[in-house]
N, C-alpha and C positions, 0 to 999 in steps of 0.2 A: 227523421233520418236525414244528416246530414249529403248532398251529392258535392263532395269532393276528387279531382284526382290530379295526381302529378305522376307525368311521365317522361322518363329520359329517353333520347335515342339519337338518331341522324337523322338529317332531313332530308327526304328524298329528294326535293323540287325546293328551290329558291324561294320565298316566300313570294303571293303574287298580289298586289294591292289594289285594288279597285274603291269606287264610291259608289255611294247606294243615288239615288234620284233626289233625295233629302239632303247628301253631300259628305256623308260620311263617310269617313274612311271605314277599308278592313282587308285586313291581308288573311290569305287562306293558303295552309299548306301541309303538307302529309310527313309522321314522322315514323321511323321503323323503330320498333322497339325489339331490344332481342327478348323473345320470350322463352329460353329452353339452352340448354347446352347442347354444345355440337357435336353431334355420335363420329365413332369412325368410321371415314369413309365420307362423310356428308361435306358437301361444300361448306355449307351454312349453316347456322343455328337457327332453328325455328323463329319466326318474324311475326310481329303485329304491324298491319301499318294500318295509323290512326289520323284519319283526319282534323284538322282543327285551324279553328278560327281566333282571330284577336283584332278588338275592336280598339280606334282611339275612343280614349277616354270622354264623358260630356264634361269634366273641370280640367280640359284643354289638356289630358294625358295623350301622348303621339303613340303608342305601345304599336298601330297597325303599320305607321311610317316608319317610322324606327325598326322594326323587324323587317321591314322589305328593304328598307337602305343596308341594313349593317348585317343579316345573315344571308348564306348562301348555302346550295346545295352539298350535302354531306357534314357541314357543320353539327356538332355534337351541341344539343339542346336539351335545357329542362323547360318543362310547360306547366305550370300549375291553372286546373280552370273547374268546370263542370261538365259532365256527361249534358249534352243535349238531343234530340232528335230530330232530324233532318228530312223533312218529307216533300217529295214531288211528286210528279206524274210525267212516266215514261213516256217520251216523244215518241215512240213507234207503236209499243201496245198499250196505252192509254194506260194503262195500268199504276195505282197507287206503289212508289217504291219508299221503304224508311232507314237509313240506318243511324246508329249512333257518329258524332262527332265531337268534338273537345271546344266547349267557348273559352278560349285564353284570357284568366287574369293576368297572368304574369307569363312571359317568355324572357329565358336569360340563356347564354353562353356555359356550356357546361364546364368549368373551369379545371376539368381533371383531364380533361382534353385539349385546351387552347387558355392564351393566353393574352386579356382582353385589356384596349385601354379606355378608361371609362371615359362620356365625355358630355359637360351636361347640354339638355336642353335649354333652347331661350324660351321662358314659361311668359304666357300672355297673360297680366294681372296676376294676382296673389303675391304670394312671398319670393323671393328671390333667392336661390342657392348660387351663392359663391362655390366656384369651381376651387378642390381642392388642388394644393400644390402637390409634386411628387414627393412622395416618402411619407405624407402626413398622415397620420392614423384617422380615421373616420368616426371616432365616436365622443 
């Protein structure tokens, strides 16, 4: 069984970047998905908010820098990644806590919402992408 999932929403919180001890990047951040229509009367439409994570890449992808430099809070977001589970222990009652969170293959700009100008990375080794001019078609 395959664990895939993509989901659209706003981002509650700015993406927030940190390094692990090893030097890795990873930005972590929370997104609301609208899960339900909005009755009368109700302020809102029923919400998920899902946490998730997005590592750089180890063939020198930036995807954790890059989401903490170019997105911010309320920006409309699509996340494709995996369900993972996230397990600690409660600082106060000792106690094992787990829930689900989102590990980010890909984070993009929801383009139904905003209107992005792409802009490439400088890739350390491998192949080299010449930045497109405007108007040019991509394929």
């Amino acid at each position: 069984m395959a664990n895939n999932v993509v989901i659209s929403g706003a981002l509650v919180n700015a993406p927030e970047l940190h390094f692990t001890n090893s030097g890795s990047a990873v930005a972590d951040f929370c997104v609301r998905v609208v899960t339900g229509q909005r009755k009368e009367g109700d302020e809102y439409a029923p919400s998920a908010f899902i946490d998730c994570a997005v590592w750089n890449s180890q063939n020198g992808g930036k995807a954790a820098e890059n989401a903490a430099e170019s997105l911010s809070k309320g920006d409309r977001v699509v996340v494709t990644g995996k369900l993972v589970s996230d397990t600690w222990e409660d600082k106060e009652s000792g106690q094992k806590r787990t829930k689900l969170k989102v590990l980010a293959f890909e984070v993009s700009a929801d383009l139904s919402y905003a209107v992005v100008k792409v802009a490439q990375n400088e890739r350390s080794g491998g192949r080299q992408v010449p930045a497109r001019r405007q108007n040019e078609p991509s394929f």
